[in-house]
C-alpha positions as CSV (number, residue, x, y, z in Angstrom):
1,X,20.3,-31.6,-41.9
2,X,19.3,-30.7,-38.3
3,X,21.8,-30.7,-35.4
4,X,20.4,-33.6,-32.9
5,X,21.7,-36.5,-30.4
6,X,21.3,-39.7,-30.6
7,X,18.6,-41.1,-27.9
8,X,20.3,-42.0,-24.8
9,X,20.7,-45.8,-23.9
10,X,22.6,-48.2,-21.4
11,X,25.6,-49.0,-22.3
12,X,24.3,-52.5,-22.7
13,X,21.8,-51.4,-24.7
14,X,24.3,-49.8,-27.0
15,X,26.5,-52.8,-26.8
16,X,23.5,-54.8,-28.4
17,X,22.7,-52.4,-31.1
18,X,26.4,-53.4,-32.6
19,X,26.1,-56.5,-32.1
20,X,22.7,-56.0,-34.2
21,X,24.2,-53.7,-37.0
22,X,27.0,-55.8,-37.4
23,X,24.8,-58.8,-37.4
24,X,23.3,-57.0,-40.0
25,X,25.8,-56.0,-42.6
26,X,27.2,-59.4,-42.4
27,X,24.2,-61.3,-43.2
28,X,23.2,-58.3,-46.4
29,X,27.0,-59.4,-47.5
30,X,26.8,-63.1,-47.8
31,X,23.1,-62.9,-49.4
32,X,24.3,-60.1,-51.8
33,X,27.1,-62.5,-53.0
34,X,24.5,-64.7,-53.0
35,X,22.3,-62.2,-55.8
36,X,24.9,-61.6,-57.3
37,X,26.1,-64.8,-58.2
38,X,22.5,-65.4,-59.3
39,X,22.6,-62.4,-61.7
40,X,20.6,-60.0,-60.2
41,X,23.3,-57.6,-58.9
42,X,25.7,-56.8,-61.8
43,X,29.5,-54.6,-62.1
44,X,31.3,-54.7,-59.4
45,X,30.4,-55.9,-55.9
46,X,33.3,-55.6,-52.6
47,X,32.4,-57.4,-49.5
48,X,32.8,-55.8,-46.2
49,X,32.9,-59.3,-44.1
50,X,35.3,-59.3,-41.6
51,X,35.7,-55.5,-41.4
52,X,32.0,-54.4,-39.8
53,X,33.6,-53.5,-36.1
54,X,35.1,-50.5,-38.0
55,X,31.9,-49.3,-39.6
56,X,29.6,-50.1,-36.6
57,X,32.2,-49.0,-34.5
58,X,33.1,-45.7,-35.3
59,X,29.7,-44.4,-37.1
60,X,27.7,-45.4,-33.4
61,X,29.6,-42.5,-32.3
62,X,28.5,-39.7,-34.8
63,X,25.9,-37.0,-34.2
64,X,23.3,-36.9,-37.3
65,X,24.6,-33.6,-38.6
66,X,28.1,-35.6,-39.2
67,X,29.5,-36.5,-42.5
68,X,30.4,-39.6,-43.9
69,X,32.4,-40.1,-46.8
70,X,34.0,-43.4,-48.0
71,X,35.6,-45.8,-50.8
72,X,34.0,-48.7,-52.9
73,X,33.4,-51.3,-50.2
74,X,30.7,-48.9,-49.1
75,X,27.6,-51.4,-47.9
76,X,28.8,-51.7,-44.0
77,X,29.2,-47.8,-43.5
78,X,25.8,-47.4,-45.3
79,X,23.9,-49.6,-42.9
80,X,26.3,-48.5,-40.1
81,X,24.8,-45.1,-40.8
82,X,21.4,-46.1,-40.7
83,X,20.3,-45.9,-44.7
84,X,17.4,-48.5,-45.6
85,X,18.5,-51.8,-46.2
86,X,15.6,-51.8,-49.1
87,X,17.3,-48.7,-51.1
88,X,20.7,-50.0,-50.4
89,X,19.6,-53.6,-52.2
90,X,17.7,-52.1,-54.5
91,X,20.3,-49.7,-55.5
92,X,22.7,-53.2,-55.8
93,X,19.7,-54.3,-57.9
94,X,19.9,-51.3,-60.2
95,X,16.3,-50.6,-59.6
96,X,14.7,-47.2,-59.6
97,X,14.1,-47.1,-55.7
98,X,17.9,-47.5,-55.1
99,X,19.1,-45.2,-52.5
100,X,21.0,-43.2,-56.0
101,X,17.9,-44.4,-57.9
102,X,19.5,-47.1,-59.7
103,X,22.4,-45.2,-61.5
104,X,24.9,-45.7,-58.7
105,X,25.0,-49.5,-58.1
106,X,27.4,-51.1,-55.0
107,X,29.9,-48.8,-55.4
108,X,28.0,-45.3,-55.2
109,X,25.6,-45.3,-52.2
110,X,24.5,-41.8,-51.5
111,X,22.2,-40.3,-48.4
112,X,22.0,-36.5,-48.1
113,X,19.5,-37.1,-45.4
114,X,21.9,-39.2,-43.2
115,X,25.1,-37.2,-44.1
116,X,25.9,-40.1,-46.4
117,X,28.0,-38.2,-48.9
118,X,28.9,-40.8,-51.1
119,X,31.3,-44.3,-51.9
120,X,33.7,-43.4,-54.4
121,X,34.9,-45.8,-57.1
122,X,38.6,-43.9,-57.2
123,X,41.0,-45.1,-55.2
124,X,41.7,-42.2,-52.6
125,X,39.1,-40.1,-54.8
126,X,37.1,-39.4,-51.3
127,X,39.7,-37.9,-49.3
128,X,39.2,-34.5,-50.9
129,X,36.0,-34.6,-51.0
130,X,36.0,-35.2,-47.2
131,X,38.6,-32.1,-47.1
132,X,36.1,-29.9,-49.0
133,X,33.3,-30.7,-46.5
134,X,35.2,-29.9,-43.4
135,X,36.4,-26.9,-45.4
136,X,32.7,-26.3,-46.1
137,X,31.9,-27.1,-42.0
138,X,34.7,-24.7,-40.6
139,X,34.1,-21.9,-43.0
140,X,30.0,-21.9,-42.1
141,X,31.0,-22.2,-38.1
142,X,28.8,-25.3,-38.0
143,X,29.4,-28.2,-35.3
144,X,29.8,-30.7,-37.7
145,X,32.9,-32.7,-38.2
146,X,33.9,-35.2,-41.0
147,X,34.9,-38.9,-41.2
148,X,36.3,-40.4,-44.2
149,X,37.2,-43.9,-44.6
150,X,39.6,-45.3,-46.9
151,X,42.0,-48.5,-47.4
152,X,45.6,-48.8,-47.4
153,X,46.0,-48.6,-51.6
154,X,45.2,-45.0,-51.1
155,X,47.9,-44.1,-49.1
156,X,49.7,-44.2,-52.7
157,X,47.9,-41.8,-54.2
158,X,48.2,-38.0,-54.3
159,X,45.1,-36.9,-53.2
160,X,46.2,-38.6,-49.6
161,X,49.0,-36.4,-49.6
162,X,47.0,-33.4,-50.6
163,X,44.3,-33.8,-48.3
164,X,46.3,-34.3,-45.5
165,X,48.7,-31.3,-46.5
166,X,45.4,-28.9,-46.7
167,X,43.4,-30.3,-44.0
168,X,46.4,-29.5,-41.6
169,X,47.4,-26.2,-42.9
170,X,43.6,-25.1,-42.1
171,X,42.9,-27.3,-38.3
172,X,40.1,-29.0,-40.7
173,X,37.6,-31.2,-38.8
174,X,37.7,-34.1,-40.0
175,X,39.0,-37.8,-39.0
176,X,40.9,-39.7,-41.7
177,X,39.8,-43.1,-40.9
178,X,42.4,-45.8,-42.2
179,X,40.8,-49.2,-42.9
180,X,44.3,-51.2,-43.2
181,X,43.3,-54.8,-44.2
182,X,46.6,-55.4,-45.5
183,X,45.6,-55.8,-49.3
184,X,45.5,-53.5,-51.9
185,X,43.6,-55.8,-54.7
186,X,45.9,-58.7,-54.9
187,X,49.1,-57.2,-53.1
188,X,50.4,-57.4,-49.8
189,X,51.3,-53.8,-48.4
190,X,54.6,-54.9,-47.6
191,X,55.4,-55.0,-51.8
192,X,53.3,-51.9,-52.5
193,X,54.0,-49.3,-49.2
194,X,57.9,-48.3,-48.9
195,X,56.8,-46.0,-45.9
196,X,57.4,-46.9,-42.2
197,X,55.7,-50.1,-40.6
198,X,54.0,-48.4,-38.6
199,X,51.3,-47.1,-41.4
200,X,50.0,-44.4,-39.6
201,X,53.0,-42.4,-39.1
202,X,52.2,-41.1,-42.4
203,X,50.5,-38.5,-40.6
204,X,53.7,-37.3,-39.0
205,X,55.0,-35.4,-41.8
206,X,51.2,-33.4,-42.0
207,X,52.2,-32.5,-37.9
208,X,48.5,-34.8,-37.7
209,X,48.1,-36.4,-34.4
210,X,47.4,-40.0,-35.6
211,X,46.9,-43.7,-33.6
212,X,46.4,-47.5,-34.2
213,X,43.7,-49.8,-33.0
214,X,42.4,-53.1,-33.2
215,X,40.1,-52.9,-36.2
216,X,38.5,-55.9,-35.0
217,X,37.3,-55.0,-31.8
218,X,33.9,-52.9,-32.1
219,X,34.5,-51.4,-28.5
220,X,37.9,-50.5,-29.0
221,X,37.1,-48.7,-32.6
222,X,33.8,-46.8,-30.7
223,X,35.8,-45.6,-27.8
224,X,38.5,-44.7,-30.1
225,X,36.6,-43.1,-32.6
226,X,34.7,-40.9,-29.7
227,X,38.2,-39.7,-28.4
228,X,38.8,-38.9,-31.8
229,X,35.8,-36.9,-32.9
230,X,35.8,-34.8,-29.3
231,X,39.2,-33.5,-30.7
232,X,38.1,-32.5,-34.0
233,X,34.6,-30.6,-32.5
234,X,37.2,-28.9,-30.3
235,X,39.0,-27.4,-33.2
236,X,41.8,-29.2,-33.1
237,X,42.4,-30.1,-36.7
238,X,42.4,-33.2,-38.8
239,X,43.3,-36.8,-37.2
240,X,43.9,-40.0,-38.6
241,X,43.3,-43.2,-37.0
242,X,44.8,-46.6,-38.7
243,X,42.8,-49.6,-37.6
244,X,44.5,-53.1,-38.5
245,X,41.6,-55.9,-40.1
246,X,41.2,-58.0,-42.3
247,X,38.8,-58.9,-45.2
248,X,37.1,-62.4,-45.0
249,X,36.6,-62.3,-48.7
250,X,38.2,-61.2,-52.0
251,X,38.9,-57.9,-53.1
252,X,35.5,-58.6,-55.3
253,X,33.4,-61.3,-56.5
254,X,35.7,-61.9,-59.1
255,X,38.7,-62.2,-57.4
256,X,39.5,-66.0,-56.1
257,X,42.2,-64.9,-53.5
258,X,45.2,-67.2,-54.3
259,X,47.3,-64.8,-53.0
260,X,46.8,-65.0,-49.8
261,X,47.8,-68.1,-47.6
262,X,45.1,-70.5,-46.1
263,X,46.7,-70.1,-42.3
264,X,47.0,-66.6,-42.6
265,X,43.3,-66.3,-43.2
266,X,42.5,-69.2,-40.3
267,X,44.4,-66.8,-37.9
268,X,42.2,-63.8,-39.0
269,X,38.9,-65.8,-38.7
270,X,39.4,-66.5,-35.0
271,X,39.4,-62.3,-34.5
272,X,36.1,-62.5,-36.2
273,X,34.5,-59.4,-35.0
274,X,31.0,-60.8,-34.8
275,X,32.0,-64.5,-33.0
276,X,33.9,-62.4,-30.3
277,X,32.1,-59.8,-29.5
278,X,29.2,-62.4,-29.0
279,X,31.5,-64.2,-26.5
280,X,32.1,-60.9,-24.4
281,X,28.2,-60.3,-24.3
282,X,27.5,-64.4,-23.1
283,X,30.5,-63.8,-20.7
284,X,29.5,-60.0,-19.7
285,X,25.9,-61.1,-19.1
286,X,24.8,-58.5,-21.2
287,X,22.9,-61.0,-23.3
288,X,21.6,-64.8,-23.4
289,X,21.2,-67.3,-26.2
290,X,17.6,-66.2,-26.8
291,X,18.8,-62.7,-27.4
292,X,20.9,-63.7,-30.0
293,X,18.4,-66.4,-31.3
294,X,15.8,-62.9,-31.6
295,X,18.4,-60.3,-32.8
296,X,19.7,-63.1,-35.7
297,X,16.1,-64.0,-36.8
298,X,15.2,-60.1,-37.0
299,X,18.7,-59.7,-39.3
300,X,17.3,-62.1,-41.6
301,X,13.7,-60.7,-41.8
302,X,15.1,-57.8,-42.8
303,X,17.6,-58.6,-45.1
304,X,15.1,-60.7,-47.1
305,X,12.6,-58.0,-46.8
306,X,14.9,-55.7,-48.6
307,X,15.8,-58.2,-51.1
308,X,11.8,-58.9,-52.1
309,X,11.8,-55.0,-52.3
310,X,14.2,-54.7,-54.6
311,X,13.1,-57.7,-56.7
312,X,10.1,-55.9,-56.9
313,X,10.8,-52.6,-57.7
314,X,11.0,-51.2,-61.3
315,X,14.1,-50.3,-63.1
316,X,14.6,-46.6,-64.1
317,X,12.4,-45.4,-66.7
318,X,14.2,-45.1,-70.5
319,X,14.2,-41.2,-69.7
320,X,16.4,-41.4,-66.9
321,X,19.1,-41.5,-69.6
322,X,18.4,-37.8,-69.9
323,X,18.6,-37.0,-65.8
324,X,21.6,-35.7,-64.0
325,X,23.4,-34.6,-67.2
326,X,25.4,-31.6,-67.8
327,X,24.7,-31.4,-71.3
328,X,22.2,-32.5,-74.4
């Protein structure tokens, strides 16, 4: 992919475009659960609501030579990145013109074209993968740098440990981006994590300069993230960056969260990424009510433009069977 920047804008244009995108993600969530519940997107779905300032966020601030890597709950980074909303449904849809041509489905979004390097169904199964790539970055001297997401069940797994070991011992350029929304699955972290409270210290024991932020606030994540990245163009090896959120849904459509406490969740909903960010933009005068009446009517054109695409569009052909196989 060709180095490039991104096209310079105001800062209060910029703050409008997240406000957009994660307008955007949250309305493709609620009417995928909505397709799905109607049949038409099958397997497994994860909902991203609740957690889009950390997508929007931190992908705002990539170049498009960057990498992206990231787990199962893979929709918000996807649009965050910039992928069609048509081949992300239609890929949901299992339909040819899918963004993996059908064969992937909601938990394997791929985009060479936008760095998109895949969601990964294995819990932790990106981090290496996100290792390799800076591996791949450093050894070819290009300025491209790395940023994998991933949620707090992988921090169980060996392939963190790995990663982090390998990415350290060789000043790799990537950012390992935790998405800590408290839950792996079912489970609190506090009966599944026997580390220190505070999470990201993890990264202590890799010598990794590591931080936490507020998850939940889109302009906090961006600035972060920027800080962040600067570091890792600069050479100066891996970084990971905890960000606390919370996930307004279940773990997926098939999970009916009675785990979780009712006034737990009512004290996560008032963060609500998307209801106070608006707030600052009313209060900041960087927007009106009309704004928002245009940006939330443009959301939903598009969102149902790219669910009549993929209603539309055929399912792979019988031969497909045959295609990215290793063998006969």
């Amino acid at each position: 992919m060709p180095k490039g920047k991104r096209e310079e804008k105001s800062e209060a244009d910029w703050q409008l475009d997240l406000y957009y995108t994660m307008s955007l993600i949250r309305r493709f969530e609620e009417r995928s659960a909505e397709m799905y519940a109607k049949g038409k997107i099958r397997g497994f779905l994860h909902l991203y609501i609740g957690e889009e300032a950390i997508a929007v966020g931190a992908l705002s601030v990539l170049q498009p030579q960057d990498y992206v890597v990231t787990h199962y709950r893979d929709h918000g980074h996807a649009l965050a990145r910039g992928m069609d909303p048509k081949a992300i449904m239609a890929e949901l849809f299992g339909k040819a013109t899918g963004c993996s041509k059908g064969m992937g489905g909601s938990m394997h979004l791929f985009d060479v074209s936008k760095g998109f390097m895949g969601g990964y169904a294995i819990v932790g199964g990106q981090l290496p993968i996100a290792a390799g790539l800076a591996l791949a970055s450093k050894y070819k001297k290009e300025d491209r740098v790395v940023i994998c997401f991933f949620g707090d069940g992988a921090l169980n797994q060996g392939e963190f440990h790995e990663a982090m070991n390998l990415a350290s011992l060789w000043k790799l350029p990537v950012l390992f981006f935790l998405e800590n929304n408290l839950y792996g699955m079912g489970t609190s972290i506090d009966r599944t994590y026997a580390g220190h409270r505070e999470i990201f210290r993890a990264a202590d024991h890799y010598a990794i300069p590591c931080r936490k932020i507020d998850g939940m606030d889109v302009l906090e994540v961006r600035s972060a993230t920027r800080a962040a990245l600067d570091g890792r163009r600069a050479g100066h090896g891996p970084f990971l960056m905890e960000a606390l959120t919370y996930r307004f849904r279940g773990h997926s459509m098939a999970d009916p969260v009675d785990y979780r406490k009712k006034s737990e969740e009512e004290e996560w909903k008032k963060k609500d990424p998307l209801v106070t960010f608006k707030a600052y933009l009313l209060e900041e005068a960087v927007a009106n009510q009309e704004d928002f009446v245009r940006m939330e009517k443009r959301v939903e054109e598009e969102v149902e433009e790219a669910i009549r695409y993929a209603d539309e569009s055929p399912p792979p052909p019988l031969e497909a069977l045959y295609e990215n196989v290793y063998a006969d």
